[in-house]
Phi, psi and omega in degrees: 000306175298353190239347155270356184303300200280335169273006156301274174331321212261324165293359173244000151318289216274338188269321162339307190234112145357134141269158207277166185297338166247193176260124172233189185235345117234131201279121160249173195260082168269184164217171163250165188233137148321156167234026150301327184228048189258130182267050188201129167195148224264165190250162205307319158330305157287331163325286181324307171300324180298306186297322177304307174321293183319307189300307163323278172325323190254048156194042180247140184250115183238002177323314144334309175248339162308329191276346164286345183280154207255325201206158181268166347323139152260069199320329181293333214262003169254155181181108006311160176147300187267191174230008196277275201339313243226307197297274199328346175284325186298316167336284193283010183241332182269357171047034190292153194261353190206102165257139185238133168277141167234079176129068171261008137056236162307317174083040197264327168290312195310317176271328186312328199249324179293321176293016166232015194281147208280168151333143183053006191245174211212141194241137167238126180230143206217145172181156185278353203224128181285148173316310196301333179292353204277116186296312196278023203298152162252008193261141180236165163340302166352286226296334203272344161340289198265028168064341174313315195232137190217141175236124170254133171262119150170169201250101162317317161320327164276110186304311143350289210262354160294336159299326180286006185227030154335284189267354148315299199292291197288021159250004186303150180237325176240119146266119177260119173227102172252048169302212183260004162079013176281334183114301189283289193321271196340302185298313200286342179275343158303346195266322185271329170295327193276011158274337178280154185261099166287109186292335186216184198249070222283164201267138168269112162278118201247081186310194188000040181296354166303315213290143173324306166320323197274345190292304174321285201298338160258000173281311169267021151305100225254012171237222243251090178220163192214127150252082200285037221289323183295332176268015186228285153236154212293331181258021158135150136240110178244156186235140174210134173237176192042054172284009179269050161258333201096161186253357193208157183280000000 
């Protein structure tokens, strides 16, 4: 079912959503929205964090984990554009002590924020697919020694198994959540966080909210949020703060 869903979609994409208008080397498809009537708009906290970061960010050396990738874009080292620079700059500005990653793929975020992460603080990074099958991986044996940086295999979209990582989750002081852009996950893992009893009031970093799948979920997150997207990935960066309020109207 799921594999005719996906050639359904991808045959009605071309007569349907435009191509884009110059030659690029990748496209997603989006839209705009008023902002007169956006039920969401960010508070001083976030202004602020977002502009320390941006500052932060434009002398931040990320030459390091770049130099682990195999073939260019050499995603840390753009910036603006990219997000590895402006998250990990967030990293060094929120000094967090319990970070949780969602969706660690390569581990090109995972590592840009454990090498900046203060003493004694611990990064969880959760995807359904272990670092290691990834060819192109940048994370080695290294990072995962001292336990500090963890990786969990399992699907946070099931509420069953987002309990089981209750209290991991609810000490987080920072969330990155880069899931899989369907459209589905993303809400449901918003769904299950907005149920937890938040021991502190962790910041969310919200990749691609540009993307098409994503716009409905992030437009209606109806509490304290920013979009700093020029300074962050070229398909979207949203920041949401105070979620123990709730996320949608």
């Amino acid at each position: 079912m799921k594999s005719w869903a996906g050639w359904l979609k991808r045959r009605l994409r071309g007569p349907l959503l435009p191509a884009p208008p110059i030659q690029v080397r990748h496209a997603e498809h989006s839209m705009l929205f008023s902002a007169d009537d956006e039920p969401a708009q960010p508070d001083d906290y976030l202004l602020d964090l977002a502009a320390l970061a941006i500052a932060r960010a434009r002398v931040l050396d990320l030459d390091e984990v770049a130099q682990r990738m195999k073939t260019p874009p050499y995603y840390p080292q753009i910036w603006p554009g990219e997000h590895y620079q402006l998250l990990t700059a967030i990293v060094q500005e929120l000094a967090p002590t319990v970070s949780i990653e969602v969706g660690t793929y390569t581990g090109l975020s995972a590592l840009s924020m454990f090498s900046h992460l203060p003493p004694n603080s611990h990064l969880v990074t959760f995807d359904v697919t272990p670092w290691r099958t990834f060819e192109d991986t940048v994370l080695t044996d290294a990072e995962f020694a001292n336990g500090r940086l963890k990786q969990e295999i399992t699907n946070l979209g099931d509420r069953v198994t987002f309990d089981k990582y209750a209290e991991v989750l609810r000490s987080a002081d920072l969330i990155f959540l880069d899931g899989p852009k369907d459209g589905v996950f993303e809400q449901q893992f918003l769904d299950h966080l907005s149920n937890l009893q938040l021991v502190k009031q962790p910041i969310l970093v919200f990749d691609d909210i540009r993307v098409w799948n994503m716009l409905r979920i992030w437009r209606e997150i109806s509490r304290l949020k920013l979009d700093p997207t020029s300074f962050g990935h070229w398909s979207g960066t949203g920041l949401v703060h105070r979620v123990d309020r709730g996320w949608c109207t």
